[in-house]
N, C-alpha and C positions, 0 to 999 in steps of 0.2 A: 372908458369903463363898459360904454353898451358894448362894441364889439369880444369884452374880455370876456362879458357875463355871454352872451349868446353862443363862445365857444368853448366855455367849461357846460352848459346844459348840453351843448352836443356830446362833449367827450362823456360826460357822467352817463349817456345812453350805455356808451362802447366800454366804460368801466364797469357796469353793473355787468354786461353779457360776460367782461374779460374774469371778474370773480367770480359769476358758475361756472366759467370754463375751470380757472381754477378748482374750483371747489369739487366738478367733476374729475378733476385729474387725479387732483389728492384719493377722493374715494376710491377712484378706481385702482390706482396705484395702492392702496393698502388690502382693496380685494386681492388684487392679483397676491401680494406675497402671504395674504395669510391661503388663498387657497392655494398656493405650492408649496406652505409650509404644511399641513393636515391634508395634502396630495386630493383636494377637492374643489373641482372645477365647477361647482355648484353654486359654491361661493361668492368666486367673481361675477356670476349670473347674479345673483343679490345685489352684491353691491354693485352692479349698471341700475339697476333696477332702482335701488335707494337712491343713488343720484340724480336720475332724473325724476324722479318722484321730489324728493327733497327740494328740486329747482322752479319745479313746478309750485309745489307747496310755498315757497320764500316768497314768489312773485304773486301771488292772490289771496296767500291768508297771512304775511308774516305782521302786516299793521298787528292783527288779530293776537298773535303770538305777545306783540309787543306790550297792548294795552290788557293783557292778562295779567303779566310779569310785573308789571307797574301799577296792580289797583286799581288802575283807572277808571270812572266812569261819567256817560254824559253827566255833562252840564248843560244846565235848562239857562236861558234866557231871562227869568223871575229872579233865579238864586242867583247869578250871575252876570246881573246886568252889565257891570263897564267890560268884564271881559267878552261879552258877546258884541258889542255897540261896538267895541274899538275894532274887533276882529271883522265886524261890518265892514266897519268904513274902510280899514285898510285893504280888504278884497276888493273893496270897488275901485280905490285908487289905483292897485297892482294889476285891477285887471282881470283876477282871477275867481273861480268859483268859491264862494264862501267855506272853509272847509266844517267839516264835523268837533265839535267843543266837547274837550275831555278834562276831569278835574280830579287828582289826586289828594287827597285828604295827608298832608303832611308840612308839619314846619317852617320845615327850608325852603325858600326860593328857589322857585326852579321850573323849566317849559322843556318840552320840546316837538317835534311834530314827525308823523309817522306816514305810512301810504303809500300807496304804488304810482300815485299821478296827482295831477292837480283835481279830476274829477270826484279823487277818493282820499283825498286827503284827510287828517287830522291832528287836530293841533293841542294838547294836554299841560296843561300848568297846572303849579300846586294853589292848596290855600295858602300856604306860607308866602308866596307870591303877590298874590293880591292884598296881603296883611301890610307888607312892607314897602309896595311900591305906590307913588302916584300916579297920576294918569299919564304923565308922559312918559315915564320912564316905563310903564305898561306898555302903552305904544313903543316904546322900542323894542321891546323882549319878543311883542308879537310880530312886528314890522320885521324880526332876526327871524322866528319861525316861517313865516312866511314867503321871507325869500329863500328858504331850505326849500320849498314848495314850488317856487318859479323857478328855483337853478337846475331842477330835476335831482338833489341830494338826498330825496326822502324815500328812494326806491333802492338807490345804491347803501344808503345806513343802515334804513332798515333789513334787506336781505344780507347786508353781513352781519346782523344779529342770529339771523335763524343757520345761516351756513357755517358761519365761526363756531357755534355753538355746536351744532352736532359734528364739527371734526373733532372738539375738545370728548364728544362724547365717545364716538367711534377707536378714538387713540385710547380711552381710559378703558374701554373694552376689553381692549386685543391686548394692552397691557398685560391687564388682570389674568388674561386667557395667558398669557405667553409664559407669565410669573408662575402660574400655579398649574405646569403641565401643557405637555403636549405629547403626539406618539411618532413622532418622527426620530431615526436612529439618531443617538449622539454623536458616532462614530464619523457620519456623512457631514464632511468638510462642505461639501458646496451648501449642501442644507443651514448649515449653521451659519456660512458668510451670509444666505440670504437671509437669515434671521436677524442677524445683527445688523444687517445693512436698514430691511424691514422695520426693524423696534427703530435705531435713528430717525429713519422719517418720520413713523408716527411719533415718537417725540416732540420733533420739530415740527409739526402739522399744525398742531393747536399754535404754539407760540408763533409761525408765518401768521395764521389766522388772525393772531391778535394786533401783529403787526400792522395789518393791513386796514384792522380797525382803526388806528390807535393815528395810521398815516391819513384813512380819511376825515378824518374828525377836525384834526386839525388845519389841514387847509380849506377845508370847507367851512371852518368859523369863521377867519379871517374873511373869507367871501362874503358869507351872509351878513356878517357886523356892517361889513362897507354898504352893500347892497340895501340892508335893512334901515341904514344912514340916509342913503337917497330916496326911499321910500318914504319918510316922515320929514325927511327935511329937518329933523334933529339932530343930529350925531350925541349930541348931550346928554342926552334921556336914554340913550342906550346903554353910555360911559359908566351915566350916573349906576343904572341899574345893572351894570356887571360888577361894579365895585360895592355897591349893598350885596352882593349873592355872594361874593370873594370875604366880606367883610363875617357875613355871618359863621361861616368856619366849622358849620356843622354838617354829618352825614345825613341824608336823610332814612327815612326809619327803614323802607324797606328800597334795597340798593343792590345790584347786580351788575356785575363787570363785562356782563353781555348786552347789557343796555346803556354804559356807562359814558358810550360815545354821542348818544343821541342828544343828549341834556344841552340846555346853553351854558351851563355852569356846573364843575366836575362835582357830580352829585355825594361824591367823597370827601368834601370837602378840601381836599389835598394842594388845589392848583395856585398856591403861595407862589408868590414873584420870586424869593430869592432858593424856593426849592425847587422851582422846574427849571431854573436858569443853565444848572448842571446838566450837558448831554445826556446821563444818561436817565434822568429822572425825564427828560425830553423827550425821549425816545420812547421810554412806560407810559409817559401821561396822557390821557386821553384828549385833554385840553390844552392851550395853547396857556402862555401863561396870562394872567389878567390884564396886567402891565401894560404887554406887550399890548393886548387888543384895545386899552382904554385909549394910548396912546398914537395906535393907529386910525382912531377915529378919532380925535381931539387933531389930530394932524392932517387929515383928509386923504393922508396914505396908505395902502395897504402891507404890512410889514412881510 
């Protein structure tokens, strides 16, 4: 297991860099065709410029993005005693710098943790969380966070929150533009293949986007569940407490499918055993299905 965990934080370095490349290619490939379609080379100067700006921006502010989008705000140490003690102890046991404690005001159970490293890490749970769990099965949820933080997953989640996000925006743009006008001849055959060719991609932009969300999420849960397992030395407490968050079945109040992969538990409520089981409900779901992970840790395996 150590060697497996030591060369997925390697690869998750060379993942995060391989999704701005993406995410630069994408932008720029839709600069390029909307300025040959509006015959302005200006354009594509913008959008280089948006891209590396936008990659810059994911890697130093997207935590920031994140715990916008999600309510979040510190948690003090007074109002939140067991979730600050636990989150204590389990940093010193991992190793690692204690990260920053964030509390969302909401029903559901449910955590997850944001950051560009372990240095700037933070870790955000609801109250619904702390309502329904006990202390060990707290130590799991946070024991799960926190190895998202030592595997290095919390730089690669988080920046495909702010990168997926603005290709869904940039596509819905040029849509709009494309739908309601342009002054390019109708007449010009090549003009309109590359129009057509152009709208396809940007279609497909957003949905690659999601994919790629939708692909890291999941095997990055299955990691950290195991990981979070050898961290407390419970697998139990973990099991227990993903089957209370599966159990409870509700969305939480304010919920967005740009953040939807970070959660340890599909903040949709959606991630039922017998409806993700279907390919292609697998393939949309942000999460793996419950089942699967309670089982993989009641089993000592990784599924």
């Amino acid at each position: 297991m150590a060697l497996t965990l030591y060369q997925e934080r390697s690869r998750n370095i060379w993942k995060t860099a391989f999704l701005m490349a993406i995410f630069l290619a994408i932008v720029l490939a839709i600069g390029y065709f909307i300025s040959y379609y509006y015959q302005n080379p200006s354009i594509l100067y913008v959008a280089v410029f948006f891209a590396v700006f936008m990659n810059i921006y994911s890697y130093w502010f997207s935590d920031r993005q994140v715990l916008s989008m999600t309510n979040a705000r510190p948690a003090s140490k007074e109002e939140f005693f067991d979730f600050y003690t636990v989150t204590e102890n389990l940093s010193i046991t991992a190793g690692i710098q204690m990260p920053k404690l964030y509390v969302i005001e909401d029903p559901s159970p449910n955590a997850f943790a944001t950051g560009r490293n372990e240095k700037h890490a933070v870790v955000a749970a609801t109250t619904g969380l702390f309502s329904m769990m006990n202390r060990s099965e707290l130590e799991g949820v946070i024991a799960h966070e926190l190895s998202h933080v030592r595997n290095k997953d919390i730089l690669l989640m988080t920046v495909a929150v702010v990168l997926a996000g603005f290709i869904a925006i940039i596509a819905d743009m040029f849509l709009r533009v494309s739908l309601w006008g342009g002054n390019r001849d109708d007449d010009n055959r090549s003009g309109g293949l590359m129009l057509i060719v152009g709208i396809v991609a940007i279609i497909l932009a957003p949905i690659a986007a999601q994919l790629i969300q939708l692909a890291i999420s999941r095997r990055r849960e299955f990691l950290a569940d195991a990981s979070g397992a050898l961290l407390t030395r419970y697998p139990e407490g973990l099991a227990s407490a993903l089957a209370k968050i599966e159990a409870y079945g509700r969305p939480m109040q304010k919920v967005s499918h740009a953040t939807a992969h970070l959660f340890i538990g599909d903040p949709y409520g959606e991630t039922k055993s017998g409806k993700a089981g279907d390919w292609i409900n697998r393939l949309f779901s942000t999460h793996p299905p419950t089942e699967a992970r309670v089982r993989a840790l009641l089993s000592g395996t990784k599924e």
